[in-house]
KOLPA-592850 format. One line per 3 residues: number of its first residue (from 1); their letters; for each residue x, y, z of N, C-alpha, C. Coordinates in nm, 2 decimals, m for minus. Layout:
BEGIN
NUM) A) X,Y,Z,X,Y,Z,X,Y,Z; ...;
END
This chain:
BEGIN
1) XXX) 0.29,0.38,1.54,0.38,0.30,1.46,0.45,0.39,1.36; 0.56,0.37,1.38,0.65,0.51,1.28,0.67,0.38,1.14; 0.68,0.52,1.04,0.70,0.39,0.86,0.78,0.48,0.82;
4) XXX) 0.85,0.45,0.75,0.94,0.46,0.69,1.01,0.44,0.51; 1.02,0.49,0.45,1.07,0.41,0.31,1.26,0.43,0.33; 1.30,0.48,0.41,1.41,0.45,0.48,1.45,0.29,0.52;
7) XXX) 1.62,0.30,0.52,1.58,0.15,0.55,1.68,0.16,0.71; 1.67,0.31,0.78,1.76,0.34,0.92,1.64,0.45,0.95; 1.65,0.50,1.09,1.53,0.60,1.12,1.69,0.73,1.21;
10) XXX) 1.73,0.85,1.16,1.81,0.90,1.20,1.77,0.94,1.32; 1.93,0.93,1.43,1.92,0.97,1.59,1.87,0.86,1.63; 1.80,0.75,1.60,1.76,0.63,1.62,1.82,0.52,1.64;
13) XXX) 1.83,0.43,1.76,1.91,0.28,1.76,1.80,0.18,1.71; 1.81,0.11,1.61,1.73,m0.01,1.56,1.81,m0.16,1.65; 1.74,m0.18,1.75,1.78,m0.25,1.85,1.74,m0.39,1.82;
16) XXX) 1.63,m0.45,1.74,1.63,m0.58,1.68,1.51,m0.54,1.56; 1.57,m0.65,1.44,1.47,m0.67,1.34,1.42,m0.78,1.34; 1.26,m0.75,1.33,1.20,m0.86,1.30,1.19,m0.93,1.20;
19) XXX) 1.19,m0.92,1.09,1.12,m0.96,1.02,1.05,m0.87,0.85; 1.07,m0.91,0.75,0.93,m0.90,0.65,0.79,m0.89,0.75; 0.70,m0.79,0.69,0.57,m0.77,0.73,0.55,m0.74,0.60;
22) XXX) 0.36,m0.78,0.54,0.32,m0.71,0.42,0.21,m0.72,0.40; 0.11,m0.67,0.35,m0.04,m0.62,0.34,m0.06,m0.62,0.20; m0.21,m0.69,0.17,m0.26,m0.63,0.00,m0.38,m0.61,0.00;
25) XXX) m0.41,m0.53,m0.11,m0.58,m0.56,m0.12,m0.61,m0.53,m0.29; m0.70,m0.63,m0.27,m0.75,m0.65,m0.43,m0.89,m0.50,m0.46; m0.88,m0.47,m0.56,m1.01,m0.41,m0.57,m1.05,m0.42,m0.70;
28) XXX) m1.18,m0.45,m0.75,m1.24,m0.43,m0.88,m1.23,m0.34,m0.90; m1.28,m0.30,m1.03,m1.28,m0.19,m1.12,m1.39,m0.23,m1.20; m1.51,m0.14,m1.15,m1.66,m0.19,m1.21,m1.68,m0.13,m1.34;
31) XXX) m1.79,m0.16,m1.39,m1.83,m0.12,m1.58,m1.82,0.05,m1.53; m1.92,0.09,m1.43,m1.94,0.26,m1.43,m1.82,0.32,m1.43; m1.73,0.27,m1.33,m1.58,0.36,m1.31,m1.54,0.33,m1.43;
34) XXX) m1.50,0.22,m1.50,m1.46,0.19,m1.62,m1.50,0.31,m1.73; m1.62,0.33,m1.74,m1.70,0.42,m1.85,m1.67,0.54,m1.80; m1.67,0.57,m1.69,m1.64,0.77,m1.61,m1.47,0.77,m1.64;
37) XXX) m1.44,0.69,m1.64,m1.28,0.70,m1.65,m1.21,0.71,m1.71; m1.29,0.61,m1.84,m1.27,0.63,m1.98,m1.28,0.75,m2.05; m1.46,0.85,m1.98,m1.46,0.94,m2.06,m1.32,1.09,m1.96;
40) XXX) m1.30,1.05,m1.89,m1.18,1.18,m1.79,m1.10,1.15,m1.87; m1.03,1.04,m1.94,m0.91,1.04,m2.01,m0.93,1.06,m2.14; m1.08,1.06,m2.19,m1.07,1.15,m2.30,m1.07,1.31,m2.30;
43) XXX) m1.15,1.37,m2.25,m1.10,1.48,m2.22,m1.02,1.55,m2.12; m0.91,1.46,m2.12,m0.79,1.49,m2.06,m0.81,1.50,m1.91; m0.92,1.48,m1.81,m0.97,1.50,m1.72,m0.86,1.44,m1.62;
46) XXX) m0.93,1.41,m1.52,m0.85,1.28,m1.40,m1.00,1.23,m1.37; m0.93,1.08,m1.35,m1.06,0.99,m1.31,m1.01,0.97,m1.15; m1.13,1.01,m1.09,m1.15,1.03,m0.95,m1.16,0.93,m0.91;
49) XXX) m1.24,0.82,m1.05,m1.27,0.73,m0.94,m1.21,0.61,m0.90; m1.10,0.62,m1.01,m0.98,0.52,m1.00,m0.87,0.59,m0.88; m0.91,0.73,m0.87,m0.79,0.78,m0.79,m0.80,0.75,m0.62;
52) XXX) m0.97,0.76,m0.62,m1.01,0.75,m0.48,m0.98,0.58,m0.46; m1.04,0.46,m0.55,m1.02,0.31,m0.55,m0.86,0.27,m0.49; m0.75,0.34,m0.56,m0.63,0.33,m0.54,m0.57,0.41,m0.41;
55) XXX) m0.66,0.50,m0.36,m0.64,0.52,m0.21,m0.67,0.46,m0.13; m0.79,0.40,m0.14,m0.87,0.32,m0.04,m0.78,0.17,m0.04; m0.73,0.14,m0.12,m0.67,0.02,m0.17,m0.51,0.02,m0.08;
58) XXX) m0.44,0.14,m0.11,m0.30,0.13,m0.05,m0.35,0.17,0.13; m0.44,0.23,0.14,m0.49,0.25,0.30,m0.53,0.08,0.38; m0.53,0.03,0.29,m0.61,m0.16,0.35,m0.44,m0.22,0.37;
61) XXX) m0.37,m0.21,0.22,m0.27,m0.27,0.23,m0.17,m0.22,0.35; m0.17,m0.09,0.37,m0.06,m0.04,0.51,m0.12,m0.08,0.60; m0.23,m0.08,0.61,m0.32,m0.13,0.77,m0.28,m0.24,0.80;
64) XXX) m0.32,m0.31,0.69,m0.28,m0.48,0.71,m0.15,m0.50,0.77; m0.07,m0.43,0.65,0.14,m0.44,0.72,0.12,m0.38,0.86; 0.05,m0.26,0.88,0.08,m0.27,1.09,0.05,m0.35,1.11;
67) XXX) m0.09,m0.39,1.12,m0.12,m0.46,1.22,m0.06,m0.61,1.24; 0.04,m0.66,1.09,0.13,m0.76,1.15,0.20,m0.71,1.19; 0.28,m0.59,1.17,0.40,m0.57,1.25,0.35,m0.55,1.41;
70) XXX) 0.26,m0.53,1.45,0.23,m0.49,1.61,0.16,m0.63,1.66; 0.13,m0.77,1.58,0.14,m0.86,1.61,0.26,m0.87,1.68; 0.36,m0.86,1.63,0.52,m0.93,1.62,0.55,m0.84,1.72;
73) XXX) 0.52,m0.73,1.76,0.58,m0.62,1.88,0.67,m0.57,1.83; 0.66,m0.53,1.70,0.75,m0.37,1.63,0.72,m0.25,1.63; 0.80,m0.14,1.65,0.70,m0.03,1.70,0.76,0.01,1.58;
76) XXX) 0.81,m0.01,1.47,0.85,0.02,1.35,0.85,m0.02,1.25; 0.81,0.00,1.09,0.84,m0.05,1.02,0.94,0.04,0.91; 1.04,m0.01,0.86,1.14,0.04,0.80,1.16,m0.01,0.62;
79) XXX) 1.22,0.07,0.57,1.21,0.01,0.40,1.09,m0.01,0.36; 0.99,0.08,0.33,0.83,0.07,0.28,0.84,0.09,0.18; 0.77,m0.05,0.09,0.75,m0.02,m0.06,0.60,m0.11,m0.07;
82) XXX) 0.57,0.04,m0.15,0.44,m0.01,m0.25,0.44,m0.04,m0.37; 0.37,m0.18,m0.42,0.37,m0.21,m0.57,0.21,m0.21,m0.58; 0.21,m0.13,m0.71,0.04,m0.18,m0.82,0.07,m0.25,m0.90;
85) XXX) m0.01,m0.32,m0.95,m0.08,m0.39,m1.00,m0.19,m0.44,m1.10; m0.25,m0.41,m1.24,m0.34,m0.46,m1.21,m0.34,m0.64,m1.31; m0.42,m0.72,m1.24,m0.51,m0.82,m1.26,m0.61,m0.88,m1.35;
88) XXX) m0.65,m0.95,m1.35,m0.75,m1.00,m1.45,m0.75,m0.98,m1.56; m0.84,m1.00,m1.64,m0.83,m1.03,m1.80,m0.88,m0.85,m1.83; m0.78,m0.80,m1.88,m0.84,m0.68,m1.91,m0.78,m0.54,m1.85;
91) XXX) m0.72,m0.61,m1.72,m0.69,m0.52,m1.57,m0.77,m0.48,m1.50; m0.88,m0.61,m1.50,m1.02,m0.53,m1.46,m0.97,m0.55,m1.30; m0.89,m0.58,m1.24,m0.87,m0.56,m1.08,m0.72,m0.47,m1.08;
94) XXX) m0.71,m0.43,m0.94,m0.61,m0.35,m0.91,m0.55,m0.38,m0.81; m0.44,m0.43,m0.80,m0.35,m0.49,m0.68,m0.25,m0.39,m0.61; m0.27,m0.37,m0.47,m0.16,m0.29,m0.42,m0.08,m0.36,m0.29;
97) XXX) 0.01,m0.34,m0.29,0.09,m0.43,m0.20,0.18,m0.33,m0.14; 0.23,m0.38,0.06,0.32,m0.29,0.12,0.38,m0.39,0.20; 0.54,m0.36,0.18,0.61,m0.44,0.18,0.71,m0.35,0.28;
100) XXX) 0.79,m0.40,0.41,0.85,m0.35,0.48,0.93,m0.43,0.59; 1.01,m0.41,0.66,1.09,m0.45,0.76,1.07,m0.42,0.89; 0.98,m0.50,0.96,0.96,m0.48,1.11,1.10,m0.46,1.19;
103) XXX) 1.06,m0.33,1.29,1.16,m0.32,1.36,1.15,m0.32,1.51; 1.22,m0.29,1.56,1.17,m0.26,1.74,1.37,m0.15,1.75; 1.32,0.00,1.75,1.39,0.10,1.78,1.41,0.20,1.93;
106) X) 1.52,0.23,1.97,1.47,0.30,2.09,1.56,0.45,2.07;
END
């Protein structure tokens, strides 16, 4: 499945659109990452563990957008955008979303 943040794929005919396709996934953000992450941004660090959370998180949300678009029989998705998020009282969750245009290209 080819992606794209394009909203054309060059040398390419986009021969019908399908449709919106789009994927999320929610993730907490526990007391420990909370406290490790707290202390990386005091000493100026990087917190790993929000960085690894927010990868695992946009990796759910694209999965999800294929596998509706390969429901639908697109072998493409076109115009990919990801939004964060966070949630709850505090931001104690993290929302990522991917958002795109099913295509079928030849």
């Amino acid at each position: 499945m080819l992606i794209t943040t394009t909203s054309n794929i060059e040398g390419k005919k986009i021969t019908q659109y399908i449709g919106l396709v789009n994927g999320e996934a929610i993730i907490g953000a526990n007391l420990v990452k909370d406290f490790f992450a707290g202390i990386g941004d005091i000493v100026g660090g990087r917190s790993t563990a929000y960085e690894q959370g927010l990868r695992e998180a946009k990796g759910i949300a694209i999965k999800e957008m294929i596998e509706q678009a390969q429901r639908l029989g697109a072998n493409a998705i076109i115009a990919v955008d990801l939004d964060f998020q966070t949630i709850g009282g505090g931001g104690s969750m993290l929302m990522v979303s991917a958002n795109g245009t099913a295509i079928v290209y030849e």
